[in-house]
N, C-alpha and C positions, 0 to 999 in steps of 0.2 A: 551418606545420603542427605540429601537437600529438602530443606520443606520450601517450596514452587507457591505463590502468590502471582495470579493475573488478574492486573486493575483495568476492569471492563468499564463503561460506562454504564448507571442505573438500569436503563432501557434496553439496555442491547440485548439482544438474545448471541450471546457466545456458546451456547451449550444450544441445538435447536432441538426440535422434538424426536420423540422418542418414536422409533419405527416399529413394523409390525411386530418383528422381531425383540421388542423392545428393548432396543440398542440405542445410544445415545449416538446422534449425528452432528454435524455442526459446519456452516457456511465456511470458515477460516482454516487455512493450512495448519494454523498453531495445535489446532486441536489435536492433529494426528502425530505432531511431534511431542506432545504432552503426554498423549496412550504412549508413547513409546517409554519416554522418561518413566511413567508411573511402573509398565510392565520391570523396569530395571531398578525398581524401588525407591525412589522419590516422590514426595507424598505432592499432591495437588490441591491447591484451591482458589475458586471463581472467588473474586470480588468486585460486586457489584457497587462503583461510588465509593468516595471516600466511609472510611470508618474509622472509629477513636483508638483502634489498634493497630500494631503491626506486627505481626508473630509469625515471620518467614524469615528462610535465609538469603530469600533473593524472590524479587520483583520483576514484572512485568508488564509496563504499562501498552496497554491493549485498547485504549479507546477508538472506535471505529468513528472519527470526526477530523475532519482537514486540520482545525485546530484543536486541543487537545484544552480543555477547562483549563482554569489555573488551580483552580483546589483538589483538583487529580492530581495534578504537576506536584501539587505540594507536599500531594500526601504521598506519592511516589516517593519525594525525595526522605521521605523519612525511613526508608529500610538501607542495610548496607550495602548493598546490590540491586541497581535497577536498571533493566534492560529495556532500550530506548527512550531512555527518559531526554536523550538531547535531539530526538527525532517530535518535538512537541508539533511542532509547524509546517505542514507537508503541501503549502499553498502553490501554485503552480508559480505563483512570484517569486516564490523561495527557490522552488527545487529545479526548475524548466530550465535548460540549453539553447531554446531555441525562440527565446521572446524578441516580439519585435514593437518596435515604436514607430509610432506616425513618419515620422521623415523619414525614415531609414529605408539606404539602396538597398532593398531585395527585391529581386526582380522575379522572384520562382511565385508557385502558386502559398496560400496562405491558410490557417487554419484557425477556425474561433472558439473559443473554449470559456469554459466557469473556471474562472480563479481554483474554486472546492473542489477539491477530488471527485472525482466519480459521479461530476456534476453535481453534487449537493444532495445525493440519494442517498446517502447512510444519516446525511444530520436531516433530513425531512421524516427517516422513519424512524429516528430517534425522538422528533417532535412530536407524531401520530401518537408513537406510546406512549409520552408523557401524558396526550392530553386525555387518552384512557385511563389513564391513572390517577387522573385529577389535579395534576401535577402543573406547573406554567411550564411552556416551553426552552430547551433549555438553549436551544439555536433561536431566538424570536426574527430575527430581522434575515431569515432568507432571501434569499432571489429567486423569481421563479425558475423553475427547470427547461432549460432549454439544449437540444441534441447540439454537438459540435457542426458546423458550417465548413463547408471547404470554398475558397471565391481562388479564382485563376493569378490576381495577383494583390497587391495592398492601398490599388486603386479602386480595388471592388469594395472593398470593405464598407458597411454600411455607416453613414454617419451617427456618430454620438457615441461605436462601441470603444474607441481610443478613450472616452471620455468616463465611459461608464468600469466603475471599479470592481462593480461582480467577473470583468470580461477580462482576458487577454487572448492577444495575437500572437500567433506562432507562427515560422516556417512551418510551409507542410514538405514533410522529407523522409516520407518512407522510403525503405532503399528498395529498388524496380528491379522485379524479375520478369521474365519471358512470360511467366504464367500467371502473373499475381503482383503480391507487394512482402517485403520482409518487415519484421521488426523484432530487436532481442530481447530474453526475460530473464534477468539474473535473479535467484532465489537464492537466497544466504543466510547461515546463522554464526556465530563467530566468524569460525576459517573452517568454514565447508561452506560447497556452494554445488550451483549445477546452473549453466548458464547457454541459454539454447534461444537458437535461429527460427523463429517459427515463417514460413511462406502462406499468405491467406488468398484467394480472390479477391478477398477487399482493401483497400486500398486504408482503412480504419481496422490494422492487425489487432485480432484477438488472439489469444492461447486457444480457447476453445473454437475458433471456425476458419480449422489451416488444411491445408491438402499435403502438408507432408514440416519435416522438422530433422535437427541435429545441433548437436552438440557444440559450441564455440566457446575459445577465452575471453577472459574475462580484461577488457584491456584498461592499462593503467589510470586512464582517465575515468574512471568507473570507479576504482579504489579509490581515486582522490577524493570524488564528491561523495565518499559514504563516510570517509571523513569526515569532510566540512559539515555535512548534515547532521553528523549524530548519530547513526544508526547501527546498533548491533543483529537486527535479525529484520529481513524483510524484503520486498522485491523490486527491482528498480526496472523499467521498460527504457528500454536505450535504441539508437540506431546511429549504424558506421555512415557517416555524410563526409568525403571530400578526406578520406584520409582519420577522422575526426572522430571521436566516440559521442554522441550527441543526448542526454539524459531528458526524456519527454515526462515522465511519469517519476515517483518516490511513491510506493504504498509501506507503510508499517505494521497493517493488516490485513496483508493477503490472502484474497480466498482459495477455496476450491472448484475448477467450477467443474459443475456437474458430471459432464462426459468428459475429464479428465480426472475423477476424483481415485481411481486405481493410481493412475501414475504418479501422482502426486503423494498420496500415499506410500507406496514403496520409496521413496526419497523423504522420506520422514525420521528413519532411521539415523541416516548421514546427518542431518540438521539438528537431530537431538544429538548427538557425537560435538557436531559444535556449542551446543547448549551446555553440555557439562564441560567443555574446553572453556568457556568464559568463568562458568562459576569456579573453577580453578586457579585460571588465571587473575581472577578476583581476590579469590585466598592469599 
């Protein structure tokens, strides 16, 4: 059995509150694959920020921030096992398929997005809590929050956002259904996975607001870039363009979201399976 170490950032709430039931909940998929690990006798524990120790047999660096600190990075690197430690930089510069630049022929419609993951909403409520805490902010120089833009092509695009660094450009390329829009959600931890087609009404696909879903592989160009990235356990949002497997999205901190938090649950098992396959193959 394994002693399990997860390096969360100070602020973050990785464990949430406690229900009526008083059961411990939690916004992140990790969590439920962690209950599983512990029910199979591996011991667990949250760490909050670097500390002057490291007393596990394997690591997990879990900071919910597009970039990942470097003194987390570093303190990561001090255990003999750490899982995502080469997944530090999840910038949409880094990770995006489908960026586009000012001159460039594309003629389809276009989409505008924050550099930061998730728009910049895990490091703005990572700021909030510090500054309840009394603490300086540890993201200072955010960008304000602004929703993604769709414009028809990359003559709409408004001036100054090519110029402006918080922004990129993307093909907009959801793949079109009769009733809706697709887009795929690979969940992974080692070598388990479950990788699925979700169909939305909107043309901006979510997991949680689809009208139906199934099962699809995982194709090659998908493995390459979880390569190149680093990434031992986490979820990638992809769509098939033109033949092509096309990578929108890299999260290393995948949630649960709410009205899918059964399903997501029952596949926590499989993912813990790959969790003790890495620290093995680590061995």
């Amino acid at each position: 059995m394994s002693r399990i170490v997860v390096i969360t950032h100070e602020h973050d709430r990785f464990l949430g509150k406690r229900n009526l039931l008083l059961r411990r909940g939690s916004p992140y998929l990790l969590f439920d694959v962690l209950e599983d690990l512990k029910r199979r006798g591996h011991s667990v524990r949250i760490q909050q920020g670097p500390a002057k120790t490291q007393d596990a047999d394997i690591a997990v660096l879990h900071v919910d921030a597009t970039v990942t600190p470097a003194d987390h990075v570093d303190y990561a690197r001090r255990f003999p096992i750490c899982l995502n430690i080469g997944a530090s930089d999840i910038s949409k510069r880094r990770i995006s398929g489908a960026l586009l630049s000012e001159g460039d022929a594309w003629q389809g419609p276009v989409i505008v997005k924050s550099n930061l993951n998730n728009l910049g909403i895990p490091e703005t409520l990572l700021n909030r809590r510090s500054k309840r805490a009394g603490r300086p902010p540890p993201f200072p120089h955010l960008p304000t929050l602004r929703p993604y833009q769709v414009y028809g092509s990359l003559g709409e695009v408004p001036d100054g956002v090519f110029e402006n660094g918080d922004l990129v450009v993307e093909k907009f390329i959801p793949e079109r259904e009769p009733d809706g829009f697709a887009a795929r959600f690979w969940v992974f931890c080692g070598e388990r996975e479950r990788c699925t087609r979700y169909v939305s009404p909107n043309s901006l696909v979510k997991a949680s607001e689809t009208i139906r879903r199934e099962p699809v592989p995982v194709p090659d160009e998908m493995r390459q870039r979880r390569r190149e990235l680093g990434f031992d356990y986490g979820k990638f949002d992809f769509v098939m363009h033109e033949g092509r497997a096309i990578l929108l999205d890299a999260n290393k901190t995948p949630g649960r979201p709410q009205n899918l938090v059964k399903m997501f649950a029952a596949g926590a098992a499989e993912l813990a399976d790959g969790f003790e396959g890495l620290i093995r193959r680590a061995r």
